[in-house]
N, C-alpha and C positions, 0 to 999 in steps of 0.2 A: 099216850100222846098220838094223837091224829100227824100222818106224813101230809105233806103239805109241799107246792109250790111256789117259787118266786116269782110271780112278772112284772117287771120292771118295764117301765117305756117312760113316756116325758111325765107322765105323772108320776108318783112314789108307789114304790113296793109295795104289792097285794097279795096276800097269802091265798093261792088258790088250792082246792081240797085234791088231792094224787087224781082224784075220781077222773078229775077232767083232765088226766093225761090222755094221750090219742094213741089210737090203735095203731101199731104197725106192722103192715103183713108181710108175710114172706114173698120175697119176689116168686112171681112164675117164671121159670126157666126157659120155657119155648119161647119169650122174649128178652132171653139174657143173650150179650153179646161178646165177642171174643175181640178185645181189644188191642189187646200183646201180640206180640208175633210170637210162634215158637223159636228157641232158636235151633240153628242148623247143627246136625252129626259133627260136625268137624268144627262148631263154635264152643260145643262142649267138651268133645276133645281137649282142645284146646286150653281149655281153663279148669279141665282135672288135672293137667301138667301146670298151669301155672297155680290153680290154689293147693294144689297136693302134692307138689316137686319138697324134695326131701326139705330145705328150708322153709317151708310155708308153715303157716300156725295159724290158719286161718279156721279149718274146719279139722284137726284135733282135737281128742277130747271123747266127748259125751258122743257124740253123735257116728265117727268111726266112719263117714264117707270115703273118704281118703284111703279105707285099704280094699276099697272094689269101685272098679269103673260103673258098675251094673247101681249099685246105692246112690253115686255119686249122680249118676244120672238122673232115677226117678226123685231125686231133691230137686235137681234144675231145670228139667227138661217139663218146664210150665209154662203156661201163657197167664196172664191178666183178663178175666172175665167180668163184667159190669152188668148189674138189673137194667132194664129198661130207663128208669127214671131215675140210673147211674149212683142210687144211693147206695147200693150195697157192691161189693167187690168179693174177689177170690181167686185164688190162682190153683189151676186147673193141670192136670196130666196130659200133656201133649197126646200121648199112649190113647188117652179116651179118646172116642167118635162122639163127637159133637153130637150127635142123634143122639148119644147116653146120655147127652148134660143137660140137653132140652128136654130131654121127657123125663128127667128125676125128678119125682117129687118132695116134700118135708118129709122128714123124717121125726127131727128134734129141733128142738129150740131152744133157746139158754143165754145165758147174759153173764156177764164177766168184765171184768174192770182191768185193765194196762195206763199203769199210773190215771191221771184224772178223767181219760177218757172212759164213756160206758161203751164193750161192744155188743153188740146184740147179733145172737151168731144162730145162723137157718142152716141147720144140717137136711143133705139130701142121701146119706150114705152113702157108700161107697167113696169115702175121703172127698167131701164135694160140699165144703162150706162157706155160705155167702155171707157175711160182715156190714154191717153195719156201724161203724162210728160217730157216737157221737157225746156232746158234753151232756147230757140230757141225763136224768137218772130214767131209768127202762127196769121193766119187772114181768115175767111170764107168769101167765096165770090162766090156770086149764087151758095149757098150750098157744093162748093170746098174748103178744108182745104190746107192752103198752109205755109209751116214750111223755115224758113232758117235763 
């Protein structure tokens, strides 16, 4: 069974062939942008006492932040970064120089589903992955993302 397309608009439903799904590239980073603020020494502080104070249940567990300030930090101490054409996102290590994030290039590519959405995720290595969402089915193929 051939995969296939829905497009729908004022006329009825047309089955179109996967074929004519559209390319989608990985953004270039030398025009990805830092949209977030980091936050401040003492914002973090601040909110390792209040989500790690002995009654907290917040970040227990699996993950074990709560019994080192140094962990707890490299989880929060991120900004919100965006491609150019703000379709893809990712949240980045304060810790990094910005000169690292623009001149990373791909690395990988890969595609993975969070309930109904597809994401379509562009690794640059070194923990620096941009995201993609969308309702759209997406499929890599010899390292080309292809959305429709």
């Amino acid at each position: 069974m051939k995969s296939s397309l829905l497009v729908c608009a004022v006329l009825p439903c047309l089955a179109l062939p996967a074929a004519m799904a559209a390319e989608v590239p990985c953004p270039d980073l030398a025009t990805a942008v830092q949209v977030g603020a980091c936050p401040a020494e003492e914002e973090l502080r601040h909110t390792f006492t209040g989500y790690c104070s002995d009654d907290a249940k917040t970040y227990r567990g699996e993950t074990d932040v709560c019994t080192d300030y140094q962990r707890y930090r490299r989880l929060k101490n991120v900004a919100l970064w965006e491609s150019a054409d703000e379709k893809f996102n990712a949240y980045v290590s304060c810790d990094r120089p910005q000169a690292e994030v623009k001149s990373a290039r791909v690395s990988a590519v890969r595609v993975g589903k969070q309930g109904s959405m597809t994401l379509l995720v562009c690794s640059y290595g070194n923990s620096i992955d941009f995201t993609l969402r969308t309702r759209a089915e997406c499929r890599v193929d010899g390292g080309t993302a292809k959305c429709g």
